[in-house]
C-alpha positions, 0 to 999 in steps of 0.5 A, spaced: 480 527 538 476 524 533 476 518 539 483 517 540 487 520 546 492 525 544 493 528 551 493 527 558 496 530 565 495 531 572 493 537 574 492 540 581 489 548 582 487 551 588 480 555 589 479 560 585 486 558 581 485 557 573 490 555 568 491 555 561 495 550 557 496 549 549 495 542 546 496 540 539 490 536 536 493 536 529 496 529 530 490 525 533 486 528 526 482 522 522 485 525 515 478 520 513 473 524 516 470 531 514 467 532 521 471 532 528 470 532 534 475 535 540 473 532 547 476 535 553 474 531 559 475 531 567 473 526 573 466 528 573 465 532 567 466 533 559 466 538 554 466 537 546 467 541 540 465 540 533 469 543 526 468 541 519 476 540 515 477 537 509 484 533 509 487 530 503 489 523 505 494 523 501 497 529 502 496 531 507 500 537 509 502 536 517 496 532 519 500 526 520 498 519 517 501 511 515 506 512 509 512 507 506 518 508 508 522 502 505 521 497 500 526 492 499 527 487 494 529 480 495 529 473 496 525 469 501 519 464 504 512 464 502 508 458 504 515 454 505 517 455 498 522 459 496 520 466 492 522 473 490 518 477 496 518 485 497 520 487 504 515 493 504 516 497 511 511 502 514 510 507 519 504 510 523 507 516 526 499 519 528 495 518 534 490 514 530 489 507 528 487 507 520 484 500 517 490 500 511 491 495 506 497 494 501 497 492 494 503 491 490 504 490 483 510 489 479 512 487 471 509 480 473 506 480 478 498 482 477 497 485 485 498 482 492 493 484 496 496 484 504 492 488 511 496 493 513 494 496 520 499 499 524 499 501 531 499 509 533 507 510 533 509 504 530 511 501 525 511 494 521 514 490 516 510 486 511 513 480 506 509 481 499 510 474 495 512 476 488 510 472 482 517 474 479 523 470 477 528 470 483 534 473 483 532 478 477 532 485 477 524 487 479 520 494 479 514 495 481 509 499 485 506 499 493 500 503 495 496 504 501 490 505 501 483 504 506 477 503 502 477 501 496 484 501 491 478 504 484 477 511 488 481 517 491 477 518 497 482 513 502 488 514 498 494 514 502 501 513 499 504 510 493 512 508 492 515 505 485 521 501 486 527 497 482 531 493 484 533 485 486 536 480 491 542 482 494 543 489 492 539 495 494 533 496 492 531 504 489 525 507 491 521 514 489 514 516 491 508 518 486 502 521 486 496 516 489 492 513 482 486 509 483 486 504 479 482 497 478 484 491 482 485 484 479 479 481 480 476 487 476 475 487 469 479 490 465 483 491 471 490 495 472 498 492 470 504 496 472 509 497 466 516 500 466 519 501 459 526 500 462 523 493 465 518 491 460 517 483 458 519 480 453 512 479 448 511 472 449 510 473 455 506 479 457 500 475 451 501 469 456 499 474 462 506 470 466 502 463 465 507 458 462 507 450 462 515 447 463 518 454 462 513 455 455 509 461 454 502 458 454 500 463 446 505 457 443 500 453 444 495 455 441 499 456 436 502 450 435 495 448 436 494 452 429 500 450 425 498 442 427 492 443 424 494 446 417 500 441 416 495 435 418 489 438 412 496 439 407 497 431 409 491 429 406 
């Protein structure tokens, strides 16, 4: 089905007997293609079928596709140094093989990209270094996607979640929105009212030198210099 196995057994008949069995094609549908094909094949010999079925990638109805099944928040190791991470799992229940990436963006960070391909039938967990501060209550969102993250077309899950190291982390599913990647302009930032913040901090974009905002400077820059013409 769509060039994966989805059913395989062994069959013996005798001369002049037929037999007919029941095969569920549903699990091995490429919910990213329109046109399918059905192959049926024994020693010696094939049949093929072709049928046109739209499928919404992201909801999919019983056409089985990758989905987030858990997001934790906590705290871990990227690049030998110690960083908020999100643990984020996903499954594959179908018999097909998706090329998935995982984007995360949370109040601070801007987006962690990650590949994101799972075995048919397998499941994985990615650790996502976090920009956040450690230790403090995060709140984000994971999608899942193949393709590009701008368009619906390859859309195939997306989950916000809230918590931090050491407790558990909540977790609700939204409806997949595109939207534009950090390298883009005018690209997208996640906002949560409940974890919005502070103001010096959203205008320096998270930047900071020595734990200060980096628009003080600009404004200190400024200040400096209306004070030095007073001076003369």
């Amino acid at each position: 089905m769509d060039e994966q196995r989805v059913h395989s057994a062994d069959y013996r008949l005798d001369q002049n007997e037929s037999r007919t069995n029941e095969v569920n094609i549903t699990p091995g549908l490429n919910a990213n293609q329109d046109n399918h094909t059905v192959t049926f094949s024994t020693y010696g010999n094939a049949t093929q079928f072709n049928f046109t079925r739209e499928i919404n990638s992201s909801d999919s109805g019983p056409v089985p596709t990758p989905h987030i099944t858990d997001v934790e928040v906590t705290s871990g190791t990227v690049k030998g140094e110690s960083s908020a991470v999100a643990n984020v799992t996903i499954a594959n229940p179908s018999k097909q093989l998706y090329s998935t990436k995982l984007m995360v963006h949370t109040v601070r960070t801007d987006g962690s990209l990650y590949p994101a391909s799972v075995r048919p039938g397998d499941s994985r967990t990615i650790t996502v270094e976090l920009l956040d501060e450690d230790g403090t209550e995060i709140a984000g969102e994971a999608r899942l996607y193949t393709g590009n993250m701008s368009t619906q077309e390859g859309a195939i899950d997306q989950v916000e979640f809230a918590g931090q190291a050491g407790s558990d982390t909540s977790t609700w599913n939204t409806s997949y929105e595109p939207v534009r990647p950090t390298w883009m302009d005018d690209n997208y930032e996640y906002e949560n009212a409940s974890y919005e913040p502070p103001l010096d901090e959203k205008l320096s974009r998270g930047y900071d030198f020595a734990g200060v905002p980096l628009i003080y400077f600009p404004v200190a820059l400024l200040v400096g210099g209306i004070a030095l013409r007073k001076l003369r």
